[in-house]
C-alpha positions in Angstrom: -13.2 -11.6 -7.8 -13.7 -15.0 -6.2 -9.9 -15.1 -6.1 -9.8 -11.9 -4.0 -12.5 -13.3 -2.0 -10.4 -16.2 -1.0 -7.7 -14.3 -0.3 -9.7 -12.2 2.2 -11.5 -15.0 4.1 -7.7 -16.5 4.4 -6.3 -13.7 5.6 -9.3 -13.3 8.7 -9.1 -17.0 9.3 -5.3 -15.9 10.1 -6.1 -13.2 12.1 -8.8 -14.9 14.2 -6.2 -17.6 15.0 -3.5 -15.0 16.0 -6.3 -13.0 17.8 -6.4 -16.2 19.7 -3.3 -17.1 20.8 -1.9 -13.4 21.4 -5.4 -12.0 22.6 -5.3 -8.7 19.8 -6.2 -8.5 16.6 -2.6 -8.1 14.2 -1.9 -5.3 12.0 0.5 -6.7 9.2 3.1 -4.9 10.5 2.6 -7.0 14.2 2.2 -10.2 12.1 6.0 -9.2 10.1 7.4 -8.4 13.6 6.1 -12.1 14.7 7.3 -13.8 11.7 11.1 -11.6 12.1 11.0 -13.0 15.9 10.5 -16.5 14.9 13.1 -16.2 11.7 15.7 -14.8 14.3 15.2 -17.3 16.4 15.5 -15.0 19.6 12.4 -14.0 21.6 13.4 -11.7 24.1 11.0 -9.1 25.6 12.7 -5.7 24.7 14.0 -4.9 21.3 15.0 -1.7 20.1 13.4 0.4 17.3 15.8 -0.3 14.8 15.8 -4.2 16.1 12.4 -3.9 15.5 12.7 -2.3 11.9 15.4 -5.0 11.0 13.1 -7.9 12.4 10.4 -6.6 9.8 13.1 -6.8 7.0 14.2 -10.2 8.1 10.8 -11.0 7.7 10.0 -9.8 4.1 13.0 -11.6 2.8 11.8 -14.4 4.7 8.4 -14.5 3.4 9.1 -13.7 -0.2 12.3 -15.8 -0.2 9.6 -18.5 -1.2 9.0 -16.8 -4.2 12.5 -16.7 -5.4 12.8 -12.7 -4.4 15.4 -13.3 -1.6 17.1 -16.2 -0.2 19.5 -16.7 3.2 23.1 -15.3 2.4 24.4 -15.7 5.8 24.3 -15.6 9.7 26.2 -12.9 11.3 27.9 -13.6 14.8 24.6 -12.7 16.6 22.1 -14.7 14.7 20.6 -11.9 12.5 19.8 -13.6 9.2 21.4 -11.4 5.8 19.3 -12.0 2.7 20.6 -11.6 -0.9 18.0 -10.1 -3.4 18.1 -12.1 -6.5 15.2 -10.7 -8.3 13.3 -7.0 -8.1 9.4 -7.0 -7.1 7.6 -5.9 -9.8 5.9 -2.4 -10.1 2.2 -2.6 -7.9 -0.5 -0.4 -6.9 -0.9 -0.3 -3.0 -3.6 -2.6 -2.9 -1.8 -4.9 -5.4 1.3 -4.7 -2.6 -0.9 -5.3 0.0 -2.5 -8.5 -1.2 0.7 -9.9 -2.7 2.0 -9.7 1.0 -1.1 -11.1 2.3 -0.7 -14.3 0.0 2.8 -14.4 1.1 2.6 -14.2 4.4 -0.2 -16.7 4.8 2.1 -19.0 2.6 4.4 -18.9 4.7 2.2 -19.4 7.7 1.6 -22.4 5.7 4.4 -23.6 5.4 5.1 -23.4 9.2 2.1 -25.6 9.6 0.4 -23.0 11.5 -3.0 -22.6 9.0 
């Protein structure tokens, strides 16, 4: 449980600090539209909805690439990032899914020296 715990209290401390620099408090599919922005590398104001879907994709391979699920194949001509998967996620129950996207994402918030 104290695992969980730690998990949880990381996860708000992210939130608070994203509260506070966009003014709303992120849903995880806001903070995997964020992460796709900065991973493409483009932040323009409009995107369309299936920009917006492949911005979320870009940012699942991005954030699990760390765990050796994904990793950068190539660049395409307009700077959208193409991931390779090298290994399948294992089966999980929807809360199991959500925290092992929490722990990823804060990783790679992490690792980006933002938390």
């Amino acid at each position: 449980m104290q695992i969980q715990d730690d998990l949880q209290a990381r996860w708000w401390k992210l939130e608070e600090r994203l509260m506070q620099r966009f003014g709303k408090k992120p849903d995880m599919e806001t903070i995997l539209f964020l992460i796709g922005i900065q991973e493409f590398g483009d932040p323009r104001e409009k995107f369309t909805k299936e920009q917006k879907q492949d911005l979320m994709h870009v940012a699942v391979c991005s954030i699990l690439s760390s765990s050796g699920f994904y990793e950068l194949d190539a660049v395409d001509p307009d700077g959208w990032p193409h991931f390779r998967q090298l290994k399948h996620i294992p089966p999980m129950s929807l809360k199991e899914q959500e925290d092992f996207m929490k722990d990823h994402i804060l990783l790679y918030f992490q690792n980006n020296d933002f938390i």
